[in-house]
C-alpha positions as CSV (number, residue, x, y, z in Angstrom):
1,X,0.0,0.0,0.0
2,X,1.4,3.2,-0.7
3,X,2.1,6.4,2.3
4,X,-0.5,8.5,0.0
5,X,-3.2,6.0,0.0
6,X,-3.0,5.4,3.7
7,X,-3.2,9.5,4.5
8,X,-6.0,9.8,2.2
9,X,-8.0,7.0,3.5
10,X,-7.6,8.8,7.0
11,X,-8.0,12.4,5.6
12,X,-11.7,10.6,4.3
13,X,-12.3,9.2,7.4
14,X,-11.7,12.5,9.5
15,X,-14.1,13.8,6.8
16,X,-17.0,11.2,7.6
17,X,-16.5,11.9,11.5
18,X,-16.4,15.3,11.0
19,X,-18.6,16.8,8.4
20,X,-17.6,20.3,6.6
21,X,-18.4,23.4,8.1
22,X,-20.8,24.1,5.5
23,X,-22.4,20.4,6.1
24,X,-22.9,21.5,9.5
25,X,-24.3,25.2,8.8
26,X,-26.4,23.6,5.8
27,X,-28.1,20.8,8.9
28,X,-28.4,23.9,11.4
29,X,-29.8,26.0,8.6
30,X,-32.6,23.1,7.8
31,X,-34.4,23.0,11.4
32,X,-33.7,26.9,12.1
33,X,-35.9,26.9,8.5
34,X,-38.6,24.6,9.6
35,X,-38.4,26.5,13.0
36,X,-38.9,29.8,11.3
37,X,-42.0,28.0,9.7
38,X,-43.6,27.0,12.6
39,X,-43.3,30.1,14.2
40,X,-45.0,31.8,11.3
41,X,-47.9,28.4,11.9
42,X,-48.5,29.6,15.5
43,X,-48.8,33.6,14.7
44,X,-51.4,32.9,11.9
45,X,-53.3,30.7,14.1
46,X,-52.3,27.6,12.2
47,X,-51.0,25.8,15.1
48,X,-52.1,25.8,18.6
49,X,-49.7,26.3,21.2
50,X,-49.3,22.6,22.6
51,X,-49.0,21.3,19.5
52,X,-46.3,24.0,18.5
53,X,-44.4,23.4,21.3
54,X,-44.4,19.8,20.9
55,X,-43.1,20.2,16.8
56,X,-40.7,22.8,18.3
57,X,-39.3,21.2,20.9
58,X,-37.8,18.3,19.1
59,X,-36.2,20.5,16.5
60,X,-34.8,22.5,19.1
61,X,-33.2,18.8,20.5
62,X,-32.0,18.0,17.0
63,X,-30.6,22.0,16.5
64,X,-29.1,22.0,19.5
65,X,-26.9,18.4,19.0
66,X,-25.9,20.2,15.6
67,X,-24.9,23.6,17.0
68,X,-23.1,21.9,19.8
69,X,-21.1,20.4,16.7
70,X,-19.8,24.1,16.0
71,X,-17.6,23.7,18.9
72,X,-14.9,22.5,16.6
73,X,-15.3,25.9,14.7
74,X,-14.2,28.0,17.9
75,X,-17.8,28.3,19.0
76,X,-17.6,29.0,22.5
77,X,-20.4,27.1,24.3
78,X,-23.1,27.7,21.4
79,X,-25.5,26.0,23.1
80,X,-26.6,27.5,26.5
81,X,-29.6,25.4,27.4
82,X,-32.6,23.6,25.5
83,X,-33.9,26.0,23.0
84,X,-30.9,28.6,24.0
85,X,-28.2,29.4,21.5
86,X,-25.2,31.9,22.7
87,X,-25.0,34.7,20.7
88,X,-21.5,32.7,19.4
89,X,-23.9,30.2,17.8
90,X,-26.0,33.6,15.7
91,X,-23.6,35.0,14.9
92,X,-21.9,32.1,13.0
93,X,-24.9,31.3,11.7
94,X,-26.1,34.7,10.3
95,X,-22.7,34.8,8.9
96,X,-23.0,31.4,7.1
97,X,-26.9,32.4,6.4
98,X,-26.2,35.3,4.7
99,X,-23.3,33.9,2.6
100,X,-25.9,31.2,1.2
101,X,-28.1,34.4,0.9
102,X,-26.1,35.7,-1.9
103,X,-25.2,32.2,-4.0
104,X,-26.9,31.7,-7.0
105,X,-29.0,28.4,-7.2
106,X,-26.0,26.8,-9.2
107,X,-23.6,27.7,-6.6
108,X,-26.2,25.8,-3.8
109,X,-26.3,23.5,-5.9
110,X,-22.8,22.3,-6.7
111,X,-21.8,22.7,-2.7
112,X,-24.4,19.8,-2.2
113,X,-22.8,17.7,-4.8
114,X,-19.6,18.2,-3.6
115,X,-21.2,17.7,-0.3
116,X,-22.9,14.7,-1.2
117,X,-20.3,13.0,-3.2
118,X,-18.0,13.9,0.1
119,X,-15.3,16.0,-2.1
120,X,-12.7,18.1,-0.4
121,X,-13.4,20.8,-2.4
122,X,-16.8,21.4,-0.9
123,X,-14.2,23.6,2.0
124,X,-13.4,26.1,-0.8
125,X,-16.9,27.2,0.2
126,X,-17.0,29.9,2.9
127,X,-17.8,33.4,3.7
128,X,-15.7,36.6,3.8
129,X,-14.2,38.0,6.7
130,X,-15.1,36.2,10.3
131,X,-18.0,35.5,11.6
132,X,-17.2,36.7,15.5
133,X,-17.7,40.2,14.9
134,X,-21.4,39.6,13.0
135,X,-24.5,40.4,14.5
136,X,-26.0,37.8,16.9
137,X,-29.5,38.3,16.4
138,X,-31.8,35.3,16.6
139,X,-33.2,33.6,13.6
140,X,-36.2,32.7,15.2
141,X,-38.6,33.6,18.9
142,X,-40.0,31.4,21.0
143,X,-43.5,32.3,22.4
144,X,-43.4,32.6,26.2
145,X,-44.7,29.7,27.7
């Protein structure tokens, strides 16, 4: 077997284990989404409140296990408590969010092949600048309880 083959078999591994950045945003991005929709459910009167809060509350298990992922990314304890991001966690994703904002569906669409087809190249991919000095603001309000 040659060196090369050996590193690249463990640089693909590593890559399994640890998705991409954008993997990770793209995961986040998902449920913050079908968060974002529910919240709009509840305000039109789509949706009571139990059963919002019960749709809710498991996305907001499954965001949380992704955001606590960031952690690798310098996030600083993104995730506070159940349904509480640190302003860390915003800002990285409003950074990220906002990047995918201003792709062109071609561009989406060949970071998800690249994703998909677990290419290295998908790391090219990335915002500008860095995301700790972006604005925190949440992507989405929970109703008080």
């Amino acid at each position: 077997m040659k060196a090369g083959s050996k590193s690249r078999n463990e640089e693909e591994r590593k890559f399994l284990l640890d998705p991409p950045e954008v993997a990770v945003f793209m995961a986040c991005c998902i449920m913050v989404n079908e968060l974002r929709g529910l919240e709009r459910s509840l305000k039109v009167g789509e949706l009571t409140q139990a059963l919002f809060l019960e749709r809710a509350n498991e996305l907001l298990t499954k965001l949380g296990r992704a955001a606590a992922g960031t952690e690798r990314f310098d996030l600083v304890i993104p995730v506070l408590g159940h349904g509480q991001f640190s302003p860390f966690f915003w800002r990285w994703f409003n950074w990220w969010e906002d990047y995918f904002v201003a792709l062109s569906p071609t561009e989406i669409g060949e970071i998800e092949r690249l994703g998909r087809e677990l290419r290295f190249e998908v790391n090219a991919f990335r915002p500008t600048s860095h995301w700790a000095t972006y604005r925190h603001t949440p992507a989405f309000t929970l109703p008080e309880r």
